[in-house]
Every structure is written in structure tokens, then in C-alpha cells.
C-alpha positions, 0 to 999 in steps of 0.5 A, spaced: 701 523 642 707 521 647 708 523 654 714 521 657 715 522 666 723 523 668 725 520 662 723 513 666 716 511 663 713 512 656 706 512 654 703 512 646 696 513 644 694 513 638 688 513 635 683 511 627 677 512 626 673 506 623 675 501 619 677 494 622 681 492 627 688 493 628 692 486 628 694 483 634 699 476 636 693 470 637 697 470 644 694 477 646 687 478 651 682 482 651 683 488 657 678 487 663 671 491 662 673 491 654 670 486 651 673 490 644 680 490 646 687 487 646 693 487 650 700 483 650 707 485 651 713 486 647 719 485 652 718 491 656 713 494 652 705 493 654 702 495 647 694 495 647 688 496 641 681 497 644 674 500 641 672 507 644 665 508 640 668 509 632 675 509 634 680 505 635 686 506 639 693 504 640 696 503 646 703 503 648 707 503 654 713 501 659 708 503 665 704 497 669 698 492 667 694 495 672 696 503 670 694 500 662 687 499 665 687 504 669 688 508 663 684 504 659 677 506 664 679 514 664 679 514 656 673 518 653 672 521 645 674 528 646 665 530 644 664 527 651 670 532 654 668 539 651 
């Protein structure tokens, strides 16, 4: 999924059920309050890998590290939503 605000910002989510964990830089840091996470930048892109239950998502946006964990705390599997 993509969303984009004004055409200014852009956010990427993007989700794998199981399996290993996407490939991250060695230079990447884990999000606070996900020890099963990721992030790092590239340019002026903030791209992330975290676990939700058995699921990996993929992060990428133009937005802020404070808007990425902010993001990153609101996510739920969609069973937890109905």
C-alpha cells in the first residue's frame, strides 16, 4: 500500500507472512519498543522492517523518525481490528 499527502510525503507498507527476516544495511538500528525491528535512511527516504506477531512489514517513507515510531506503535494485524 501507498499513501501519499498533497503530493508533499509519501508512505510504503508492505507486508510477509513468516519466513526470515528481510535484509537490512549493518548500519541499521533497531525502532524503540521493537527489539524485532530496523531502520535506516536512504537519502531522504526512511525505510524500516519490523515483526508484528508472524509478520514482517516493510517501512518506507519521507516523513520523520518521530512519525515512523509513531506509525510503528499504531500497527496491529488486521484479526485484532475486526
Amino acid at each position: 500500500m501507498v499513501i501519499f499527502w498533497h503530493a508533499d510525503h509519501f508512505l510504503y507498507l508492505a507486508e510477509q507472512r513468516g519466513g526470515e527476516k528481510p535484509a537490512d544495511p549493518p548500519d541499521s538500528q533497531p525502532l524503540p519498543g521493537h527489539p524485532e525491528s530496523s531502520w535506516w535512511h536512504e537519502g531522504e527516504t526512511i525505510h524500516g522492517v519490523l515483526k508484528l506477531e508472524d509478520l514482517w512489514i516493510e517501512l518506507r517513507t519521507d516523513l520523520s523518525l518521530q512519525d515512523v515510531q509513531r506509525i510503528s506503535d499504531t500497527l496491529r494485524p488486521y484479526e485484532q481490528l475486526r
